[in-house]
N, C-alpha and C positions, 0 to 999 in steps of 0.2 A: 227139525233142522238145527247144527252146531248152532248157525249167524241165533235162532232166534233164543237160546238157551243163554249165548252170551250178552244179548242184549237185555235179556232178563235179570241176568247177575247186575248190569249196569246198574238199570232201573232201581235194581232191589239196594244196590248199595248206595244211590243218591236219590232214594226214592221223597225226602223232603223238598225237592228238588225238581226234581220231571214232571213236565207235564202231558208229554208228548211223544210217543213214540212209533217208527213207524216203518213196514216191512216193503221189501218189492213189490209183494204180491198179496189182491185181497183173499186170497185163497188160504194165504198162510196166518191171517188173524187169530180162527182159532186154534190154531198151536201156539201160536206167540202169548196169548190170554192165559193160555194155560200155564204157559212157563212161569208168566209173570205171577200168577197165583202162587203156584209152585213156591216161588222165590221168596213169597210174602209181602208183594205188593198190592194195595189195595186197587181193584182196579175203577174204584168210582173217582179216583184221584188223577190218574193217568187215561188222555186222553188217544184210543188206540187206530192208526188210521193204515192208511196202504198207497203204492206208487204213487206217482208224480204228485198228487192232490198231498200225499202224506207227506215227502218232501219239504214242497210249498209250507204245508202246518208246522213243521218242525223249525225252518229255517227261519218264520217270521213269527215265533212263540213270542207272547208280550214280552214276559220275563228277561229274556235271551239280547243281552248287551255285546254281546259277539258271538257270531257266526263261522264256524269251522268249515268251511268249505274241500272237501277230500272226496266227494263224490270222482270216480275216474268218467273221461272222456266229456262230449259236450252235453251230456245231458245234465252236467252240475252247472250248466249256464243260467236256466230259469229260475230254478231254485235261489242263484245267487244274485240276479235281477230284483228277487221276490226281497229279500231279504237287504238290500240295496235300498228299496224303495221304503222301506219301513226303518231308516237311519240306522241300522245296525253295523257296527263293527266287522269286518271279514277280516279274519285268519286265513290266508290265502294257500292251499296244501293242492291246488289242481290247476296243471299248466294250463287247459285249453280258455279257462274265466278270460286271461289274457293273449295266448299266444291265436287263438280262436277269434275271443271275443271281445278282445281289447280296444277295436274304434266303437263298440257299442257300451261296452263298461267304465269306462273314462270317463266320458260324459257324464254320463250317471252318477258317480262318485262325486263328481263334483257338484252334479245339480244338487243333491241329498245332504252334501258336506260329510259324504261316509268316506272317514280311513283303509285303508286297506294294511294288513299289515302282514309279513311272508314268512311262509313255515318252514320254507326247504332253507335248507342249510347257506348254499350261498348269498342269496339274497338276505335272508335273516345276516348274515355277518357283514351287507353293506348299510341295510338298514341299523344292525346296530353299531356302525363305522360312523355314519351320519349323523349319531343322536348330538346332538351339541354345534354340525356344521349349518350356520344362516343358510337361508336359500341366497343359491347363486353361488355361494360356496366350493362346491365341488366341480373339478374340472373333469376326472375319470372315474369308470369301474372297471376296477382288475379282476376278474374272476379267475377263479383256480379252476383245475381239473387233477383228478386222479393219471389222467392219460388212456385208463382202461387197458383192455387186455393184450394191445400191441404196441402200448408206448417202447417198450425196450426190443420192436421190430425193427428196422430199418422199413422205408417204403418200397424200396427196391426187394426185399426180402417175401414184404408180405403179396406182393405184384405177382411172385414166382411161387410162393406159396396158394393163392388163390387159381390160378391155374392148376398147379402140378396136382395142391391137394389141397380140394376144397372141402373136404370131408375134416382134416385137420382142423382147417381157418374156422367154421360151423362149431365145431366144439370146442375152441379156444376163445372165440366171439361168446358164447356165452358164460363164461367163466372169467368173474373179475377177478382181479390180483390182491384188493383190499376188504370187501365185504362180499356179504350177499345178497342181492337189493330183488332177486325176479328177475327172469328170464329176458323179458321185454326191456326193460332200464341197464339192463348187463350188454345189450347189444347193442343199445344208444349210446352207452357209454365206451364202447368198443369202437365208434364209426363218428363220436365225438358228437353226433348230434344230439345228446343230451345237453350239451355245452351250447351247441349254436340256437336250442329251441331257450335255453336260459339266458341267452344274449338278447333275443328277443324279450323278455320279461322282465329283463334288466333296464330293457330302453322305454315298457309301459310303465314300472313301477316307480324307476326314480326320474324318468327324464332325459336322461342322456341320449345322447346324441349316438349313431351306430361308430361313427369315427370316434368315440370318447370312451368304445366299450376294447378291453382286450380281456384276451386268454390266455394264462398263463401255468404251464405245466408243471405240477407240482406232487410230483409222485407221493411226498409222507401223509397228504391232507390233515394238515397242521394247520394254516394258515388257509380257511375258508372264502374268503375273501378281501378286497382290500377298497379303498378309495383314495385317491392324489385331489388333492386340494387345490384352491388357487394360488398359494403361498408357496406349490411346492412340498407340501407335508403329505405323508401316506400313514394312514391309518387304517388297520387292519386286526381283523376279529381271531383271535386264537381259541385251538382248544382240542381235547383229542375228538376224532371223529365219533360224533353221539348225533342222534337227531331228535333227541329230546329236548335238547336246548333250545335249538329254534324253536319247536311246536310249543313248548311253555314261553318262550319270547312273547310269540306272536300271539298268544291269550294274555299273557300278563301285563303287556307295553301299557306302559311307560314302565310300569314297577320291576325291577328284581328281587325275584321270589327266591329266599334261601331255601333249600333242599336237603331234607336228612343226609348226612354222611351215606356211603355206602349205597342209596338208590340211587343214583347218576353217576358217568365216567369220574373218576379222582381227578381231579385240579391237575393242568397239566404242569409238567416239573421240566424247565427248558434244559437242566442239568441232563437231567436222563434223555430228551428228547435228542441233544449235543446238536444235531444241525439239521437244516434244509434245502433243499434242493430245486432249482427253477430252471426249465427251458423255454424255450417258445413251443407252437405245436407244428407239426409239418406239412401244410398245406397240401401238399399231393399226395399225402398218406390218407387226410381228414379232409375229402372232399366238400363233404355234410356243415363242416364247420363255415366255407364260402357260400354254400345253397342256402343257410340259415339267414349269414348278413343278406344276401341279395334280396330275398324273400321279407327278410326285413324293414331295406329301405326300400324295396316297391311298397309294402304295407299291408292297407286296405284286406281286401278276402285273400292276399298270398301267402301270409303267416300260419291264417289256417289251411290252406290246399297245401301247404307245407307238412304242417303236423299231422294233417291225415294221410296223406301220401308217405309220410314217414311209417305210420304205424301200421297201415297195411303194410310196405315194403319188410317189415320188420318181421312182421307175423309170418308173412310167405317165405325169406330168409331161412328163419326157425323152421318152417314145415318142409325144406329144403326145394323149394321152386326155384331157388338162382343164387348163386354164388355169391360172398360179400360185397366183391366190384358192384353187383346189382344193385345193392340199397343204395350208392345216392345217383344211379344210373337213371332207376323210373321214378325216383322223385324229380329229378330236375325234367326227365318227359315229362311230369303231370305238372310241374309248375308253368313248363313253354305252352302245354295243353292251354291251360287256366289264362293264361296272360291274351292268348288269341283267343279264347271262347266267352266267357263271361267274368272276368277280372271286374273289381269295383272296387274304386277308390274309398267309399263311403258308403259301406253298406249298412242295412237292415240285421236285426239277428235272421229273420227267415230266408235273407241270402248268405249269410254267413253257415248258417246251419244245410244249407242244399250244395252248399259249394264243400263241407265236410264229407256230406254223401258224396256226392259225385266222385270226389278225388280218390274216395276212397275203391267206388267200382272203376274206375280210370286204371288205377297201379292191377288189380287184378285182369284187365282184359290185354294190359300192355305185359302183363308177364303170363299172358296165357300164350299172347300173338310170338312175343318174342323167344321166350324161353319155355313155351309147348306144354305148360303146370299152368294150374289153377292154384 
């Protein structure tokens, strides 16, 4: 398989290093062995394991002073539990650790005294907004957006658009205007709930208050995020759009790490850059963006019955079961669903992870009932 050839290369180029690596499946060990052979890794050096068990070994290796967390969806919850409990550093690169699993990882971080520090770009540029502000210091986080693929729509346009021709709105939805991020994040960022699941994560990582978070629409993404002070001061992270910077942030915090010329975006030049651009976002264009705070300040399991109801909605979207209006239609059904059925203020991870299932079969039986697709 590519994953285990590339893995090998890993290995083989920090093989003074690794001690641990480890595939989805035990089935694939010995080809992964082989590779690593292949590559000229010794394998009585590297110790080789498979799913979740191998996980667990990789994220809590003695050696391992910080932990990169990128596994997608919730099943990078344990592993970062695992790794939690063993004092280690998290690089934070997977919404669900927080937007999921945030009344259960808090805690924790604090019992263990483990940092957390964030990979994705906005966040990375309030944490590095913050480096020097005392606690109690800051009063807001401004978060940026790109706007995604309808900011230069009117809501009334895309209203008429989404009826007359939804086949348009589907291939315009996933086609961003500034990079190319995947299918899945091109259509969050389209319906803004990339933005409101990162308002949520803004309010587990630093604190803030959901009245103390805003969005603010910033088509050049120039200006990744910002923070306002108690003085009144805004302090704000520039840079051309790279997401290497944050992921080396968030391994290297505290330090800044210099970088050869030429392998990272050029220094940004505000000459050439000449100006930037700010609106607000249009609430009744970006419903997603109000489902996010609500879901928010309810808390508890609504954050995640949010994100999972999102990413099904998202997926069915994409396989064309329902038209754009739909995504934050059967999210806010699954969220009324969750609030009368088993909401919980304080949960468990094992109710936090049954209430991810659930919402997830919920958005497909509410767009099979409603809109007649699976």
């Amino acid at each position: 398989p590519p994953h285990a050839a590339l893995a090998a290369q890993k290995c083989a180029e920090f093989k003074s290093t690794v001690k641990v690596v480890s595939c989805a499946d035990a089935k694939m060990i010995p080809a992964l062995k082989e590779k690593l052979q292949a590559a000229g890794v010794d394998l009585k050096s590297v110790d080789v394991q498979a799913g979740a068990e191998g996980v667990n070994a990789v994220a809590t290796e003695d050696e391992a002073n910080v932990v990169v967390t990128g596994i997608v969806g919730c099943a990078g919850l344990l592993p970062t539990i695992e790794a939690i409990k063993k004092g280690k550093r998290i690089a934070l690169a997977n919404k669900e650790t927080l937007i999921a699993g945030g009344p259960v990882i808090l805690p924790l971080l604090e019992k263990y005294g483990v940092t957390m520090t964030p990979a994705d770009s906005e966040h990375s540029a309030i944490f590095q907004a913050l480096q020097g502000v005392p606690p109690g210091g800051m009063r807001k986080v401004i978060l940026t957006a790109s706007g995604g693929a309808f900011r230069d729509t009117s809501a009334e346009e895309l209203a008429k658009k989404c009826l007359e021709d939804p086949e348009w709105v589907r291939a315009k939805a996933t086609t961003h205007p500034n990079w190319d991020m995947g299918a899945k994040i091109t259509v969050d960022s389209a319906t803004m709930m990339n933005k409101g699941l990162e308002v949520i994560e803004a309010h587990y990582l630093f604190g803030a208050d959901y009245d103390d978070i805003d969005v603010v629409i910033h088509p050049q993404s120039i200006i990744h995020s910002a923070v306002e002070t108690m003085d009144n001061s805004m302090i704000a992270q520039l840079g051309w759009p790279d997401m290497r910077l944050p992921i080396l942030y968030s391994i290297a915090w505290p330090h800044r790490v210099a970088m050869p010329t030429g392998q990272f975006e050029r220094p940004l030049n505000l000459v050439e850059l000449g100006s930037m651009t700010f609106k607000a976002p249009d609430t009744s264009k970006y419903p997603c963006i109000q489902l996010a705070y609500d879901a928010g300040r309810q808390g508890g399991t609504m954050t995640c019955c949010l994100n999972a109801a999102n990413e099904e909605a998202n997926q069915l979207f994409r396989d064309g079961a329902f038209g754009f209006e739909g995504i934050p239609q059967v999210v806010e059904a699954c969220m009324e669903a969750h609030m009368s059925k088993d909401f919980s203020s304080s949960p468990d991870l094992d109710a936090i992870l049954g209430v991810d299932r659930w919402a997830r079969e919920y958005v497909k039986e509410v767009a099979a009932k409603k809109y007649g697709k699976k």
